[in-house]
C-alpha positions in Angstrom: 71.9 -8.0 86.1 73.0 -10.2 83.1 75.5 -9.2 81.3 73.2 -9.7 77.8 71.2 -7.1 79.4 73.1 -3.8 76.9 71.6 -1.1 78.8 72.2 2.7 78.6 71.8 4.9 81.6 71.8 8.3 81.4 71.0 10.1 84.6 69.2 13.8 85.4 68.1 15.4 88.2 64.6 15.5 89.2 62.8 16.8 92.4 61.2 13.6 94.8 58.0 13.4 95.5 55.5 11.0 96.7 51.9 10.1 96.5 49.4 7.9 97.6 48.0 4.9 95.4 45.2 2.5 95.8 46.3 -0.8 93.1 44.2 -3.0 92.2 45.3 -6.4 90.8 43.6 -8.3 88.3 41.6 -11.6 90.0 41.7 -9.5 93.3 38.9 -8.1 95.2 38.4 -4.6 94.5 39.9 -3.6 97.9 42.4 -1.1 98.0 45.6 -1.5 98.3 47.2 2.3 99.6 50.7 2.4 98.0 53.4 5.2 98.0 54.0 6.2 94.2 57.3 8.5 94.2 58.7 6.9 91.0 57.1 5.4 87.6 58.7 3.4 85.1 57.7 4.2 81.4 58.2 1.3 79.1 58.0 2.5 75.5 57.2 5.6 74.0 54.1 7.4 74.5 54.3 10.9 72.7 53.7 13.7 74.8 51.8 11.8 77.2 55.1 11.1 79.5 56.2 15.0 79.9 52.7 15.9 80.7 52.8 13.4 83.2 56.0 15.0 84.7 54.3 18.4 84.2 51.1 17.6 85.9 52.6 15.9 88.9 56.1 18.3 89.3 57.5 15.9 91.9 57.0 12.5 90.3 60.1 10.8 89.3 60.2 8.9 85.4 62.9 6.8 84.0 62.1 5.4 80.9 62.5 2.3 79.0 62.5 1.4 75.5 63.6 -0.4 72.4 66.0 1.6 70.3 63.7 2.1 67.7 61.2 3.8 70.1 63.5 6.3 71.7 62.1 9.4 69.1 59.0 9.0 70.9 60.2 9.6 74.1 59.7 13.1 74.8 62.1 15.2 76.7 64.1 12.2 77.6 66.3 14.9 80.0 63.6 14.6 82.1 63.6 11.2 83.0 65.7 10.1 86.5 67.4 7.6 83.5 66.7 6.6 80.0 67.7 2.8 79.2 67.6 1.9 75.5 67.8 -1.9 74.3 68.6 -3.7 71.0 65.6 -3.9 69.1 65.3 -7.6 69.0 66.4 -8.0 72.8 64.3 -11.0 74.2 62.2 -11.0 77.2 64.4 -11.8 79.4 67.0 -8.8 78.7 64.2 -6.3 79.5 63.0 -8.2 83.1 67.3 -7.8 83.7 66.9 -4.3 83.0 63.7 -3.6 85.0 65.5 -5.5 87.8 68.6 -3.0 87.4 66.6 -0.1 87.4 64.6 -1.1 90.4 68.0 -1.4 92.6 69.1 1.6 91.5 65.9 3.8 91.0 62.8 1.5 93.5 59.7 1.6 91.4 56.1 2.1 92.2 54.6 2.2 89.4 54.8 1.0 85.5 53.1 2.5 82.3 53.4 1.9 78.3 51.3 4.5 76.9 51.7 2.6 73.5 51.2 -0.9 72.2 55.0 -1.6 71.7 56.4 -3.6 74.1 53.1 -3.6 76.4 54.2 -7.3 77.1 57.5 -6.2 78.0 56.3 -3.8 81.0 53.9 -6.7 81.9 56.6 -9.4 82.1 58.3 -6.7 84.2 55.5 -5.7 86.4 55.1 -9.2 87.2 58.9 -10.1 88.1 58.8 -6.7 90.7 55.1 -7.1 91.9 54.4 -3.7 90.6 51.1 -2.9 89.3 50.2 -2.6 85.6 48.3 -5.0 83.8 49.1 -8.7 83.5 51.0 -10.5 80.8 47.4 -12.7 80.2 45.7 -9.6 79.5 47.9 -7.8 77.5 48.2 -10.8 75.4 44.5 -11.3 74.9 44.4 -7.6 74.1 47.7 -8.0 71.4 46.9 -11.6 70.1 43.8 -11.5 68.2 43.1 -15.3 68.6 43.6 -14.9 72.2 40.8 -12.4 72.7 38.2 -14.8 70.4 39.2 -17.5 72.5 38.8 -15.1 76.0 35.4 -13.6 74.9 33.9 -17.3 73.9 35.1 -18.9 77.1 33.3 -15.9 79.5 30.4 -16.8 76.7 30.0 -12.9 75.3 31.5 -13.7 72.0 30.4 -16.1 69.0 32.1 -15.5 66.0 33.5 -17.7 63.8 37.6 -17.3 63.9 40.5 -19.5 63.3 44.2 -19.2 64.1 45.5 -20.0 60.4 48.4 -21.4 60.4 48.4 -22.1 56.2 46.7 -20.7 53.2 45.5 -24.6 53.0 43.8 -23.5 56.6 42.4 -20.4 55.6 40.6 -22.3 52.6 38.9 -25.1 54.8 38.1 -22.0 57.1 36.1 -20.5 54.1 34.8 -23.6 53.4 33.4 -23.7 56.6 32.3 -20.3 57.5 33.0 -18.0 54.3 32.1 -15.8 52.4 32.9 -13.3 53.2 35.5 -13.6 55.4 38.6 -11.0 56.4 42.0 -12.3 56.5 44.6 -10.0 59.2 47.3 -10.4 61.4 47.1 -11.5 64.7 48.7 -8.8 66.2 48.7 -5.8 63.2 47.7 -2.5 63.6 47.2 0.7 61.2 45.3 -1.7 59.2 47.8 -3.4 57.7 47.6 -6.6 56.0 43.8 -6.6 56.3 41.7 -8.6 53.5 37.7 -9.2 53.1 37.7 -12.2 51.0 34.6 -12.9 49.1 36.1 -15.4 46.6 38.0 -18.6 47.1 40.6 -17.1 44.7 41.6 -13.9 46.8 42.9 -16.4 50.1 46.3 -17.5 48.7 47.1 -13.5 48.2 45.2 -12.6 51.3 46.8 -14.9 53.7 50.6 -13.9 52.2 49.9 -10.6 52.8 48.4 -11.3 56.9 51.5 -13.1 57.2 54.5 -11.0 55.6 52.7 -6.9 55.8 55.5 -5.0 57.5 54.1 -1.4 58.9 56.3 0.8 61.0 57.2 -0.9 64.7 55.0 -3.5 64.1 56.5 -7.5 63.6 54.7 -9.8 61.3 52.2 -12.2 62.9 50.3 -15.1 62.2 46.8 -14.2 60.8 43.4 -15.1 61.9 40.6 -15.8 60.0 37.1 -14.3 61.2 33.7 -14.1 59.7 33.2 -10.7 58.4 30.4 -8.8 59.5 28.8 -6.1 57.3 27.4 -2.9 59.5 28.6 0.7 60.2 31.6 0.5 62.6 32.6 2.6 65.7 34.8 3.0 68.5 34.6 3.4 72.4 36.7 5.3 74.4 36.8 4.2 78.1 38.9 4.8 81.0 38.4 2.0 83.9 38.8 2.1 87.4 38.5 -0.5 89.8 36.7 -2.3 87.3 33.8 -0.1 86.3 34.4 1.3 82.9 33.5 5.0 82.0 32.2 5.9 78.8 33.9 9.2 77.3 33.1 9.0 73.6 31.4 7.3 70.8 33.2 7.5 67.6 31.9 6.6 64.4 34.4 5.7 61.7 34.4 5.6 57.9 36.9 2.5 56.4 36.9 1.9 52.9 35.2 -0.6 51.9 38.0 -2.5 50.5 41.2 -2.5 52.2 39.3 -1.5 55.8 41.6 1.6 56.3 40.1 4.3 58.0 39.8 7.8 56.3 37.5 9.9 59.2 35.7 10.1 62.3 33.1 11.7 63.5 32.6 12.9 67.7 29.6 11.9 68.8 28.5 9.0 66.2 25.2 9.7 64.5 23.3 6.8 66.3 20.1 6.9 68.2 20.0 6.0 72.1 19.3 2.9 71.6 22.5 1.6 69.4 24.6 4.1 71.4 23.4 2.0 74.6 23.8 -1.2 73.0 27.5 -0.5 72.3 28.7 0.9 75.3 26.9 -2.2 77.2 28.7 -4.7 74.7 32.1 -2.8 75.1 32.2 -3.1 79.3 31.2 -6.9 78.8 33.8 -7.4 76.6 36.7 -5.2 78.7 35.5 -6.9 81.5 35.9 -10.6 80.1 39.3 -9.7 78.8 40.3 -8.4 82.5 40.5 -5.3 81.8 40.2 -3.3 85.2 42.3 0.2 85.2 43.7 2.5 82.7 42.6 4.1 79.4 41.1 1.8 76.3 40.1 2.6 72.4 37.7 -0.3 71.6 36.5 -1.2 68.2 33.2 -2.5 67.0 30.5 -2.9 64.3 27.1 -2.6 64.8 25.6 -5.8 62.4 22.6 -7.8 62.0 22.7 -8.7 64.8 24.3 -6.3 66.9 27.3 -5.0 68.3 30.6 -7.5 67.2 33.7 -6.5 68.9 36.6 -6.2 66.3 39.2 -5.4 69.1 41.0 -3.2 71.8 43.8 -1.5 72.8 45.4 -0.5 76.5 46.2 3.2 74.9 44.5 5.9 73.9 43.1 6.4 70.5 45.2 7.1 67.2 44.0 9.1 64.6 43.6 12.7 66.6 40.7 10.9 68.2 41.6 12.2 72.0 41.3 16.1 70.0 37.9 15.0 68.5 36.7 14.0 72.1 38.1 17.0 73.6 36.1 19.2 71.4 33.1 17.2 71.8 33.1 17.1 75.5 35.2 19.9 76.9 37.5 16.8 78.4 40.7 15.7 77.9 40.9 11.9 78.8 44.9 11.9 79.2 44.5 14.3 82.0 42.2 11.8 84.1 44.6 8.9 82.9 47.2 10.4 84.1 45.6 11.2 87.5 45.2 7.5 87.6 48.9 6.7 87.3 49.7 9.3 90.0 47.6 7.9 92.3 44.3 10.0 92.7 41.1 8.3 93.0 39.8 9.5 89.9 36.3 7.6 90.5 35.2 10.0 92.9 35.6 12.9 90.4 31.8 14.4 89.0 33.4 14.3 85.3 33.5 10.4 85.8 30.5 10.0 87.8 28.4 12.1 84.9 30.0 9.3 82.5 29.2 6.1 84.8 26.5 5.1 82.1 27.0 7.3 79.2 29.0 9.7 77.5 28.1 13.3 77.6 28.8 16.3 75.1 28.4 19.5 74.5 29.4 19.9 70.9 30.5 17.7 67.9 34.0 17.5 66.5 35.3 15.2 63.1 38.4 14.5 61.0 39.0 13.3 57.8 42.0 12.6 56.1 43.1 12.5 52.4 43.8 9.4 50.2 45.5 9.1 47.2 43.2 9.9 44.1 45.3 7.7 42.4 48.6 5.2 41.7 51.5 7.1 40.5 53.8 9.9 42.3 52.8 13.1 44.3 53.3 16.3 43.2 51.9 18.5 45.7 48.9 19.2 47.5 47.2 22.5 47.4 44.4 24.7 49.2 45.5 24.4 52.5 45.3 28.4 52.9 41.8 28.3 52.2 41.5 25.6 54.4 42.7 27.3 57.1 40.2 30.4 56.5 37.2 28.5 57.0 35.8 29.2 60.3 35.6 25.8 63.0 38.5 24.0 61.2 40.2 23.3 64.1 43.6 22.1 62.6 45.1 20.6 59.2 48.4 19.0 58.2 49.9 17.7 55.1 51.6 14.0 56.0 53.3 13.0 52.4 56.0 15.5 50.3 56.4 15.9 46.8 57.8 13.1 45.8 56.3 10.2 47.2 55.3 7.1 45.6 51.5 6.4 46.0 50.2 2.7 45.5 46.8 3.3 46.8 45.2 3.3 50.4 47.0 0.0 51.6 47.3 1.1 54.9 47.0 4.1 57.8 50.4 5.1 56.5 48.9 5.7 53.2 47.0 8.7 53.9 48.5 12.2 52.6 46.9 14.8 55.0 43.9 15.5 57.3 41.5 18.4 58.0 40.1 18.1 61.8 37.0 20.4 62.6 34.4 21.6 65.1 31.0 22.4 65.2 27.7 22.6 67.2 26.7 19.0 65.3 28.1 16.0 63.5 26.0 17.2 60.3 28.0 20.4 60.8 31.0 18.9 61.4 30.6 16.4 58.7 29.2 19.6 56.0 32.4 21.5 57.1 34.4 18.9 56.3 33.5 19.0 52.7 33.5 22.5 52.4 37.5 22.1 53.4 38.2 19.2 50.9 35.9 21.1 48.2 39.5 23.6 48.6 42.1 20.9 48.5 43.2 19.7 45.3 46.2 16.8 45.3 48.6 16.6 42.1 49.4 12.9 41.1 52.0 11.9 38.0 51.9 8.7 36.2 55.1 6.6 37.7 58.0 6.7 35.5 
């Protein structure tokens, strides 16, 4: 191991066991491959989605990986066979030393990162043992904006206008050429930060300083990209693949607003007809597909324009946003659980909840959330009504997510929103009515800034 590698091992005892595997590899036949899984690696954090892994599968053995900045979200931690924390800004290399050390001392079968942080670390791991998890070209077309453009044009089932801007004098000739309106991001952002939908030549100087410099929490600044913005409702799709065929578990429909894109709700199932819902889903398994996408659980974005579905982007994780409790609700099914089936080795294909979701999702009710947003500039005082909130029948959960105290500078972000209120109900017009019944009780206190 190199002695750069600063790595932290803290042991515990956990029961073996083994399973069988079938691994497919991307560019490989769809044959496959038996494998004994007694031990996964977990790069990164994950939320609860490590423990119940443990918890589902008593005798699989973790240790898990991360930056030191991730190590809150690793639940448990005692679990794990070891726990090895790295420096933040430790380079490539230092975590391929430390997935080599932990591979002599504890062999692994298997590696997962249940989050988008340091999903190219685990790859450039995965690839140094042999060990399956997805490949560093896929998870950098999935975390490199311009690399997913480029990937869907070349397999032909993408055609809109982007450009890798490497100036603000870029970004003009780009608006020039394909504008208005355009939006202005970062290449690799998430939460919505840093997004901009520029309509005038004015707003590209601002809007490409702020693609390039917006900080949000575990997320490094990135070069932005420049893509014709399309106007239309937008959505997600929620997919788990396996051996390449991608099953359909939701169709979310998401509200943004309209200016800095961030997204304040979502309703399980989206209020679309068949033949949008169809349309989507089709678009979605072309585009996974094209981006070699074959295994593992996926939260796809897309807006349904002029001209039909344009894919915005994906991600190798589950949804944000208490999404995975909307689908539950909606379906009776909890995605993770298959997931996690997958990374233990069972041949989840075969199971009737995936078969029944080969072509579409299913549902047997309709769940939404929607979140709060400041009301205006200044500081927070308090929120109040959640008691009555929580009287109204079908409201499913509610949380406040800023304190007294904090400063609020508008919705310029994920991380902007003060609260949520997540419901059931036998319809998304219910779910959606419901939803202002609850916010009808809420009432949020906001003082001018000193």
């Amino acid at each position: 191991m190199s002695k750069n590698a600063q790595v932290s091992v803290f042991p515990s005892s956990v029961n073996s066991h083994q399973r069988g595997v079938g691994i497919v590899l991307e560019g490989e036949s769809a044959e496959v491959i038996p494998r004994a899984v007694s031990q996964v690696l977990a790069v990164g954090g994950g939320s609860d989605l490590q423990p119940r892994l443990r918890a589902m599968f008593p005798g699989l053995r973790t240790v898990a990986l991360c930056r030191a900045a991730a190590l809150g979200w690793v639940q448990k931690p005692g679990e794990n066979q070891a726990v090895v924390v790295l420096n933040d800004d430790s380079p490539v290399e230092r975590w391929i030393a430390a997935g080599r050390h932990i591979n002599a001392e504890f062999p692994i079968d298997r590696i997962v990162a249940m989050a988008d942080l340091d999903q190219d670390k685990a790859a450039a791991i995965a690839a140094d043992l042999g060990v399956g998890f997805y490949s560093p070209e896929v998870v950098e077309r999935v975390h490199n904006k311009v690399e997913m453009r480029r990937r869907l044009r070349e397999r032909g089932v993408d055609r809109l206008p982007y450009r890798d801007l490497t100036s603000a004098a870029e970004a003009r000739d780009f608006f020039a050429e394909a504008g208005p309106p355009l939006i202005v991001k970062p290449s690799r952002g998430r939460a919505s930060a840093g997004v901009t939908v520029v309509t005038e030549p004015a707003q590209l100087d601002a809007a490409y300083h702020r693609a390039a410099t917006e900080h949000a929490p575990r997320v490094e600044p990135s070069s932005p990209i420049g893509e014709r913005f399309v106007e239309g409702p937008e959505y997600s799709v929620e997919c788990l693949s396996h051996r390449g065929h991608h099953y359909v578990f939701a169709v979310n429909e998401e509200f943004k607003d309209s200016v800095s894109k961030v997204e304040y709700g979502h309703v399980v199932p989206a209020r679309i007809d068949a033949e949008i819902e169809t349309a989507l889903v089709a678009y979605v398994r072309e585009c996974l597909t094209a981006l070699g996408i074959e295994h593992g659980i996926t939260h796809s974005e897309l807006i349904f324009g002029p001209d039909g579905p344009v894919f915005l982007e994906t991600h190798l994780r589950q949804a944000g946003d208490e999404i995975p409790h909307l689908i539950a609700d909606a379906t009776g099914l909890d995605m993770a659980d298959f997931f996690l089936r997958q990374v233990a080795g069972e041949d989840i294909g075969t199971l009737p909840e995936l078969i029944a979701r080969r072509d579409r999702p299913q549902y047997t009710a309709a769940a939404a959330i929607r979140y709060l947003v400041p009301p205006a500039e200044g500081v927070l005082e308090g929120i109040d009504g959640w008691d009555g909130v929580a009287a109204l029948p079908g409201v499913r959960a509610h949380a406040q997510s800023a304190e007294a105290g904090a400063a609020l500078n508008g919705l310029e972000s994920s991380y902007s929103r003060l609260g949520h209120v997540r419901v059931r109900a036998a319809d998304p017009a219910a779910a959606l009515q419901l939803l202002d019944k609850a916010f009808a009780a809420i009432t949020v206190r906001v003082r001018p800034a000193a």
